[in-house]
C-alpha positions in Angstrom: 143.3 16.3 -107.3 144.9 17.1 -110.4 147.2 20.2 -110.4 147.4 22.8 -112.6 149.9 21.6 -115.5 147.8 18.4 -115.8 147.8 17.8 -119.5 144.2 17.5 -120.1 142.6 16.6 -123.5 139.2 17.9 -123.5 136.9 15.8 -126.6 134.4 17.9 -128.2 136.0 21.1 -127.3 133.7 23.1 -129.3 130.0 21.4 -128.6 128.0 22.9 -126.1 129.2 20.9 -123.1 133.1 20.8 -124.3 133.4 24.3 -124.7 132.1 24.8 -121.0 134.2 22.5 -119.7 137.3 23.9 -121.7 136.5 27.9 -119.9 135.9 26.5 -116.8 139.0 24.5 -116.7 140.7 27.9 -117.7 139.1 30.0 -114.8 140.4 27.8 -112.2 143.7 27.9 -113.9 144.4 24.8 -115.4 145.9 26.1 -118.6 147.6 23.1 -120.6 144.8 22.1 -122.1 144.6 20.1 -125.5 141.3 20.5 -127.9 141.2 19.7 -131.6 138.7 20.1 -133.8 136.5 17.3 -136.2 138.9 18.7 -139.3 141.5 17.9 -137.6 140.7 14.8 -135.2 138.4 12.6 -136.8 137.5 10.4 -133.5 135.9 8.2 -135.8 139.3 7.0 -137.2 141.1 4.7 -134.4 144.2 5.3 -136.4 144.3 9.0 -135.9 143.2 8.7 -132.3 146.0 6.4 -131.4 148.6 8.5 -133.5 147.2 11.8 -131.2 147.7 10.0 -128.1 150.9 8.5 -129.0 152.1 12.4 -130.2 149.9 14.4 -127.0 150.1 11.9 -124.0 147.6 13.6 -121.9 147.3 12.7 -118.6 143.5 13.5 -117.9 140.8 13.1 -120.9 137.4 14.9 -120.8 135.2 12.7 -123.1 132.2 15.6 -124.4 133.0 14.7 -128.0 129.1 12.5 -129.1 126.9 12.4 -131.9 123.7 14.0 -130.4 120.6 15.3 -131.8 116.6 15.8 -130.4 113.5 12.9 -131.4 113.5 13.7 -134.8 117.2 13.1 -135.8 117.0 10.1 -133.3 114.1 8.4 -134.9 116.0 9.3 -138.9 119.5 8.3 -138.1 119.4 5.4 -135.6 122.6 3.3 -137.2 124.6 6.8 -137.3 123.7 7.4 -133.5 124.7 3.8 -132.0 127.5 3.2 -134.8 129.4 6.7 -134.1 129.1 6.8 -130.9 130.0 3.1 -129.8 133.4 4.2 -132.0 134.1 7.5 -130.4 134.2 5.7 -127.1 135.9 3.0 -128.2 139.0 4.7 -129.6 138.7 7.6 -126.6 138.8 5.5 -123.7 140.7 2.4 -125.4 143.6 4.7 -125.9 143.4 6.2 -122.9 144.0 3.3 -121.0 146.9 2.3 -123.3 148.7 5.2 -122.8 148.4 5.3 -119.0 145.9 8.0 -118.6 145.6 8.7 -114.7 141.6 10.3 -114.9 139.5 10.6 -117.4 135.5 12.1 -117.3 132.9 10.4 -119.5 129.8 11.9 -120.6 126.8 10.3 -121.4 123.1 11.1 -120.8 120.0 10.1 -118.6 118.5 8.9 -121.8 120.2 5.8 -120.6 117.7 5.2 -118.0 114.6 2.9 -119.1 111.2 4.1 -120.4 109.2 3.4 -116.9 112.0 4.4 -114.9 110.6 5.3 -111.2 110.9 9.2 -111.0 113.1 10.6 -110.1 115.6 8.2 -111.4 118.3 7.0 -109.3 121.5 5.6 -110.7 120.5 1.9 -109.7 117.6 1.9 -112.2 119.6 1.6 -115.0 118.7 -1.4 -116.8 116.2 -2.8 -114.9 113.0 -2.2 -117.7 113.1 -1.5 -121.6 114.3 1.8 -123.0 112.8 4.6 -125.1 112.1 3.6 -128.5 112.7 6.8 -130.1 116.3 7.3 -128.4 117.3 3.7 -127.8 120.5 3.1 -130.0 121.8 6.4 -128.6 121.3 5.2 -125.1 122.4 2.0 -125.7 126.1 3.1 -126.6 125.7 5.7 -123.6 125.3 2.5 -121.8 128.2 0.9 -123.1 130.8 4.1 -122.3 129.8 3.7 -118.8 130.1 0.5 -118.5 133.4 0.4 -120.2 134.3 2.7 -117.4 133.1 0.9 -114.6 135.1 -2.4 -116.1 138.2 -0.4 -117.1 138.2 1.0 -113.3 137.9 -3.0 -112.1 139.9 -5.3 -114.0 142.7 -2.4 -114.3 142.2 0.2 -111.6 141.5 3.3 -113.4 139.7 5.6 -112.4 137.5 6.7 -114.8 134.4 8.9 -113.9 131.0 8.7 -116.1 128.4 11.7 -115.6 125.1 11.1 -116.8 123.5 15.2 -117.4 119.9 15.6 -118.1 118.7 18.1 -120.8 121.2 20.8 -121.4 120.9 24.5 -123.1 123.0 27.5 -123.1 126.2 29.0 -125.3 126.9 27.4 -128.5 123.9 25.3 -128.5 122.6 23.8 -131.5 119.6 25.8 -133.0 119.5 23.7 -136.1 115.4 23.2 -136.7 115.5 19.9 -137.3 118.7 18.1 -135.1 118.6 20.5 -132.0 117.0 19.6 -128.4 113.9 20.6 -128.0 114.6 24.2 -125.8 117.0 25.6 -128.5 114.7 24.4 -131.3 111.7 25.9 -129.0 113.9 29.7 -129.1 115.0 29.3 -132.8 111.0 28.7 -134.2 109.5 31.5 -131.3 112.0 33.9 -132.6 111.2 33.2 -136.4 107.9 33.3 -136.0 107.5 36.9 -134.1 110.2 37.9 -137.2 107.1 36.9 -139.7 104.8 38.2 -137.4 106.5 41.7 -136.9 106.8 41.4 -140.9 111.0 41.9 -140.1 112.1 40.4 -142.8 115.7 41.9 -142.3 115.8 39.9 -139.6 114.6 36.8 -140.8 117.1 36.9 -143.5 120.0 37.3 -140.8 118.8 34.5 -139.2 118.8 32.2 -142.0 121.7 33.6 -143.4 123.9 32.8 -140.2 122.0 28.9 -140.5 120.0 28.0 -143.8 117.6 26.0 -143.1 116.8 22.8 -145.7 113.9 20.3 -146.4 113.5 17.4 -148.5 111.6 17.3 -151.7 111.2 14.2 -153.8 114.4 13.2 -152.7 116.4 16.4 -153.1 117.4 18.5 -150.0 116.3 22.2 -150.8 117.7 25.2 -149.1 116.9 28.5 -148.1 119.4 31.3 -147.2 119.8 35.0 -146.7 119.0 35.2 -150.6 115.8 33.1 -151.2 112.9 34.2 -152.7 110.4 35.2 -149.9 107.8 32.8 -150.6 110.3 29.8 -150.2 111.3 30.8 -147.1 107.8 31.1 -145.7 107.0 27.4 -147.5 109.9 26.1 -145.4 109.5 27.4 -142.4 106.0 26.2 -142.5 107.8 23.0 -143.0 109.0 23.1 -139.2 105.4 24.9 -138.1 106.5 28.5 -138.6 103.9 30.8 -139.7 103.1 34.4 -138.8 100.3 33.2 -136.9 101.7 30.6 -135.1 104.2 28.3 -133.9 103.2 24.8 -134.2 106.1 22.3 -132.0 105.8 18.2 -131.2 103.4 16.1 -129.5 101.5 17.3 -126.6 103.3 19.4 -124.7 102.4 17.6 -121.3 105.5 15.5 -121.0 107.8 16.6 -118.2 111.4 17.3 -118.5 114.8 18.7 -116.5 116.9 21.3 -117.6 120.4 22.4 -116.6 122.3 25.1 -117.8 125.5 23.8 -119.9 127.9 26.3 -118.0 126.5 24.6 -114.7 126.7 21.2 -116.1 130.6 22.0 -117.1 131.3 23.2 -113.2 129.8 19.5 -112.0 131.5 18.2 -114.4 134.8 19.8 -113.3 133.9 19.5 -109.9 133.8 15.5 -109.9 136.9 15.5 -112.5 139.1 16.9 -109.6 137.3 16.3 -106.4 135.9 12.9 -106.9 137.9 8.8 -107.5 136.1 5.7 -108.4 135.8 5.0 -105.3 133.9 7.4 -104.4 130.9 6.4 -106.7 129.6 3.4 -105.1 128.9 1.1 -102.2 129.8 -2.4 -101.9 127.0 -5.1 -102.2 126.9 -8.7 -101.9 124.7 -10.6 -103.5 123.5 -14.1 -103.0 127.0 -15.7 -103.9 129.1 -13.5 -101.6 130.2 -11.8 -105.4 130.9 -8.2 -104.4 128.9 -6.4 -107.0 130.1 -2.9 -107.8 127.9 -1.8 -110.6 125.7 2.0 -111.3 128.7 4.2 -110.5 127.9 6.9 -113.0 126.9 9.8 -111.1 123.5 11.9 -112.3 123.9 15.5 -113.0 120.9 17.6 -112.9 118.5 19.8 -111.0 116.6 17.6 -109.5 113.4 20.2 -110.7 110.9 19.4 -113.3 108.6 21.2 -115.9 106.3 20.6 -118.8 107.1 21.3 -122.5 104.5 23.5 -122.6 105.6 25.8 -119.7 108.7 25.9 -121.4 107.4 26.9 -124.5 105.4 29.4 -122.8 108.1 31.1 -120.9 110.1 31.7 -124.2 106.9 33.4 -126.1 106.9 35.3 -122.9 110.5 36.5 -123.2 110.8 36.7 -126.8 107.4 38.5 -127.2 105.9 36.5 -129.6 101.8 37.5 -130.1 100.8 34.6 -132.4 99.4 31.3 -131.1 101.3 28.1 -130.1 100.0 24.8 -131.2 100.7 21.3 -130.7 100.8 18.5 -133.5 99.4 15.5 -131.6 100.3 13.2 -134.4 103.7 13.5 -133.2 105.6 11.7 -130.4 106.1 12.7 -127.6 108.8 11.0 -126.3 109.3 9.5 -122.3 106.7 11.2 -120.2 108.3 12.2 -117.2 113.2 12.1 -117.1 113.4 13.7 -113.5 117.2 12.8 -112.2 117.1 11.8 -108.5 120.7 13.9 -107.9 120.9 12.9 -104.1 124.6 11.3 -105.1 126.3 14.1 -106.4 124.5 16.3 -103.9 126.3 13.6 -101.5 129.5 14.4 -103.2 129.6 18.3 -102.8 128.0 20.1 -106.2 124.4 22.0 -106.3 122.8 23.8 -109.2 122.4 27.8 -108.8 120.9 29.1 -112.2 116.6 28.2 -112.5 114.7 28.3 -116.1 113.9 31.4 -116.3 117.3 32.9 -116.0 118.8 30.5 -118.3 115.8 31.2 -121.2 117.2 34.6 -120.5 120.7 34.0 -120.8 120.6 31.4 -124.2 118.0 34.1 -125.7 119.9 36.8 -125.3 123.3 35.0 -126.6 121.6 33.8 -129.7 120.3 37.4 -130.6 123.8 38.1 -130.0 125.3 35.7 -132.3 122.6 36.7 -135.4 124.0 40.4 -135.0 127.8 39.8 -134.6 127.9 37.5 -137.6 125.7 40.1 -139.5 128.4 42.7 -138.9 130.9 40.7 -139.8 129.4 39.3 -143.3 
């Protein structure tokens, strides 16, 4: 157990996960935390990494800091995904071992697990089939984090924790249309398109003015804002299937996914940085040699609950009140079928989930209408 003047150095102290962790650290009264910002940290440069460690010396790390995005970012940006990634972890946790670092919590993602992955998806089925295409360089350098935890934790006796979350939503969540996750992206083009629909253009342009949105034409990016002609915005919305009559999202709809709530996923997350040790992750096996293999000690955090796309989609026309129609584009992937986490272990190791789907559509609705009229005021 840490106690409460731990120095702990939270990564990505801003993002959707990092910021939950950071306020739930504070409620239980761990108050010397560290957090810095992109601007001020690159993680990207080992250079300045090492320098903060050398001047900071915390004694826990939180590792939230990633380079994340939904299928279509995935499938544009593959080198950035694996490159950026493999680099934040390697400075991260490289330093952290150098400089004596007593715990630190890595996050990573069930992406990790393999395309045909039995469901739900235990911890031990991580690379026993191929991956995902669409998401594969990103899982791959999930993959690697973890496993640099695992060998960190044997060759040197760490203990270093990974948490592998499934799909996440709530406060300062990404609602950008085109790098988001798909239930922020589904609340972002709902809301727009009940905006066209209710002819509310006032609000439309307080939308876009808090996040202009951008396409690509003949190899220029063009952007529209709070000031933009009418008629561009409506072409480029369309762009991202936003009409008045409809909301048009990706694939089928049928495939099946998990979501947590990123204020629960922070309280797991807390929960195994103080309550749980290496140790605690794994069994020993021996396999045909008498080798004492300790591998898949990540720890899966979920609900353990699935539903479709489409549901979702559904429940947030219900709660925004959007009347117009929602279509599918079936020329579009749809990504794995079925990413149910079995979450038996860190059932086994003291944390449930409280907050269901509907409450959190709720919730993430309500705090994005919130944002639009706070930054309205203040512009």
């Amino acid at each position: 157990m840490l106690d409460k003047n731990t120095k702990i150095y939270v990564a990505g102290h801003h993002g959707l996960v990092g910021s939950a962790i950071w306020n739930n650290l504070k409620s239980r009264g761990y108050n010397n935390l560290v957090g810095k910002s992109h601007s001020e940290l690159d993680l990207l440069d080992p250079i300045a990494v090492k320098q903060f460690f050398d001047e900071e010396q915390p004694e826990a790390v939180v590792l939230a800091a990633a380079h994340v995005g939904g299928i279509m970012a995935n499938l544009q940006y593959r080198a950035d995904f694996i490159y950026q990634n493999l680099q934040i972890q390697q400075n991260v946790i490289g330093e952290s071992w150098k400089h004596g670092v007593k715990k630190l919590l890595f996050l990573g993602s069930t992406c990790i697990y393999p395309r045909e992955a039995p469901q739900p998806m235990p911890e031990d089925c991580l690379l026993t089939s191929p991956l995902e295409y669409t998401n594969e360089p990103y899982a791959i350098a999930k993959i690697a984090g973890l496993k640099m935890c695992e060998s960190f934790n044997l060759q040197y006796g760490t203990n270093y924790i990974a948490v592998m979350p499934t799909n996440l939503y709530g406060p300062n969540d990404n609602f950008h249309l085109e790098n988001s996750h798909v239930l922020p992206a589904m609340i972002r083009k709902i809301y727009l398109a009940k905006c066209l629909y209710e002819n509310d253009w006032e609000a439309v342009r307080k939308d876009i003015g808090l996040r202009p949105v951008s396409v690509m034409r003949d190899g220029q990016k063009f952007v529209v804002n709070a000031l933009s002609d009418e008629n561009d915005i409506i072409d480029v919305l369309a762009h991202y299937g936003i009409t008045k009559e409809a909301v048009t999202l990706w694939g089928t709809g049928s495939p099946m996914r998990e979501f947590l709530w990123s204020e629960e996923m922070a309280d797991a997350s807390v929960h195994v940085l103080l309550n749980v040790d290496f140790k605690d992750t794994y069994t020993d096996v021996r396999n045909a040699d008498n080798i004492n293999e300790i591998r898949n000690c990540h720890i899966n955090v979920g609900t353990g609950k699935e539903i479709s796309i489409r549901e979702v989609a559904e429940k947030i026309m219900a709660e925004i009140g959007f009347k117009g129609e929602l279509r599918w584009d079936r020329s579009k992937p749809d990504g794995t079928l079925k990413k149910l986490t079995d979450v038996s272990k860190l059932h086994r190791l003291g944390w449930h989930h409280k907050i269901e789907i509907e409450e959190g559509i709720h919730r993430l609705y309500q705090w994005y209408l919130q944002g639009i009229c706070i930054n309205h005021k203040q512009s």
